[in-house]
C-alpha positions in Angstrom: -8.2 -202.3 -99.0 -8.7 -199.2 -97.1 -11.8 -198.2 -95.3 -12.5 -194.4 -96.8 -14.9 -194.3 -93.5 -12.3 -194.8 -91.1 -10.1 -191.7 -92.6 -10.0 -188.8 -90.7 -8.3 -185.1 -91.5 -6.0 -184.8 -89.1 -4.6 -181.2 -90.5 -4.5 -178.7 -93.7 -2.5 -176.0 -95.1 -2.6 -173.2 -97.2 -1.4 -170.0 -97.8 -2.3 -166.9 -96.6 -3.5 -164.4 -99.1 -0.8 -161.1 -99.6 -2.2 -158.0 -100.9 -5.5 -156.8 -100.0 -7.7 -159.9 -99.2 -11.0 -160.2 -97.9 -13.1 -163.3 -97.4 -16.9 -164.6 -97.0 -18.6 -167.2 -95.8 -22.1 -168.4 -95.7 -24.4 -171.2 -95.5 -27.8 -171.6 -95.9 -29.8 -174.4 -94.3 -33.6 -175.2 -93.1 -33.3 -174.8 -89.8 -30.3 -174.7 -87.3 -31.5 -178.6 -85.8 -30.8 -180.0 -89.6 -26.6 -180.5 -89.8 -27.2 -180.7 -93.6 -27.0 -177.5 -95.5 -29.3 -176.7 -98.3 -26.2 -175.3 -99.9 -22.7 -172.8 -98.7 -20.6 -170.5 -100.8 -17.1 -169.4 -99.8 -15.4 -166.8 -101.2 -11.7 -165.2 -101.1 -10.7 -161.8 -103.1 -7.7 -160.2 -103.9 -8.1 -156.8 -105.1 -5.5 -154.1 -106.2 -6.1 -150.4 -107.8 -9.9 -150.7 -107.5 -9.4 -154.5 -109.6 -10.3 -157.9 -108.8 -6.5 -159.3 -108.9 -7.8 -163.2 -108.2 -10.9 -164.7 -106.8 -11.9 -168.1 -105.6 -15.2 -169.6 -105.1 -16.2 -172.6 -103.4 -19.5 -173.9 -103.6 -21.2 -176.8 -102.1 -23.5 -178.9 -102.0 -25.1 -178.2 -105.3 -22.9 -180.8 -107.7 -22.2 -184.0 -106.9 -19.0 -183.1 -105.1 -18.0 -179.6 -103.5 -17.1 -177.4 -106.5 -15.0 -174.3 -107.4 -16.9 -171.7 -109.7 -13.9 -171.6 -112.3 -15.5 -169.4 -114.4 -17.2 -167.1 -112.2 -13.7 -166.8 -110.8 -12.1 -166.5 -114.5 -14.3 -163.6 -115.5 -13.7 -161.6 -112.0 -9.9 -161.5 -112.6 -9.0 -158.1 -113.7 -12.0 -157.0 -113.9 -13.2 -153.6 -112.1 -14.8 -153.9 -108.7 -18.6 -153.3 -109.4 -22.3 -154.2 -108.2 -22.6 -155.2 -112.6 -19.6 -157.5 -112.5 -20.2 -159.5 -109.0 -23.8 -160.0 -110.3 -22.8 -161.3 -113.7 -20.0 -163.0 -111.6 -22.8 -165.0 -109.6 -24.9 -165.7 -113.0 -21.8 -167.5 -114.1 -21.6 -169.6 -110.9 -25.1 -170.9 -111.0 -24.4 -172.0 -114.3 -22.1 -174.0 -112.8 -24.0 -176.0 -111.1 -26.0 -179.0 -111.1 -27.7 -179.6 -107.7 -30.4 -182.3 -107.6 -34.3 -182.2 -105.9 -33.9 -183.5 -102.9 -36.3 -183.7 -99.7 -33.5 -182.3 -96.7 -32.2 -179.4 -99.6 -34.9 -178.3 -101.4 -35.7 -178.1 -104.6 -33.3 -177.6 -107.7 -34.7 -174.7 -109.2 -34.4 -172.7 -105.7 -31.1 -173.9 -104.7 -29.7 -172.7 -108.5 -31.3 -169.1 -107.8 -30.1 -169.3 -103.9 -26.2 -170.4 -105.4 -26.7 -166.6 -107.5 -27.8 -165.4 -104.1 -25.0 -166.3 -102.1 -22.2 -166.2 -104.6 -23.6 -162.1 -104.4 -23.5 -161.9 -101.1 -20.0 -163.4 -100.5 -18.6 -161.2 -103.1 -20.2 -157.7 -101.1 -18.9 -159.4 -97.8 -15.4 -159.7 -99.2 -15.2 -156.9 -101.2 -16.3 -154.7 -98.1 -13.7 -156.8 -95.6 -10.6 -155.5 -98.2 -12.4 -152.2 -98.2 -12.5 -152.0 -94.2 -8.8 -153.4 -93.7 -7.5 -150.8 -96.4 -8.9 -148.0 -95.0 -11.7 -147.8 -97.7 -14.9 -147.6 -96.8 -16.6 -145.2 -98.5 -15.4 -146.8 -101.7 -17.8 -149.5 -101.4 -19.8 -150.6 -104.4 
């Protein structure tokens, strides 16, 4: 039997994104002496002609395991980059969740509004990073 504590990543891959591609990170947490984080949202864009081409959301920890916001990321696709469509966008991916109370992450009522929060934010942050490498900043939304 194998010990799933012993295992260790040694390495990943993936590929880079082509096209205009901007990313976001960000994690909120208590207080930077707590290693736990009251939850994190990743996002990556791909946007072309002023259109979300693809995105991908990762979220964590607000389901029992980390989580991709399928449709958040379904109803982004094609769609036209906007401040109305990232914020319905981030609706859809606290919908998708199903964190739990807990004493280190707060409570589940805060951590479902904060998932809306940073799934927003991370979306701005990306947007605006395809926006600066494209020479398009005055486009922002």
């Amino acid at each position: 039997m194998v010990d799933s504590t012993s295992e260790l990543v040694r390495a990943f891959r993936f590929r880079p994104p082509l096209g205009q591609a901007g990313s976001a990170y960000r994690r909120l947490g208590k207080c930077k002496s707590i290693a736990l984080p009251v939850l994190c949202a990743a996002t990556v864009v791909t946007i072309k002609e002023g259109h979300f081409e693809s995105a991908a959301i990762g979220l964590g920890p607000v389901a029992p395991r980390p989580l991709r916001a399928r449709l958040a990321e379904e109803y982004l696709a094609g769609r036209q980059v906007s401040a109305a469509v990232m914020n319905q966008a981030a609706i859809l991916a606290r919908r998708e969740t199903d964190p739990r109370d807990s004493l280190l992450r707060c409570a589940k009522a805060y951590r479902e509004e904060m998932v809306a929060a940073l799934v927003r934010s991370t979306l701005l942050q990306a947007v605006a990073a395809v926006q600066v490498s494209s020479g398009s900043v005055e486009k922002a939304p």
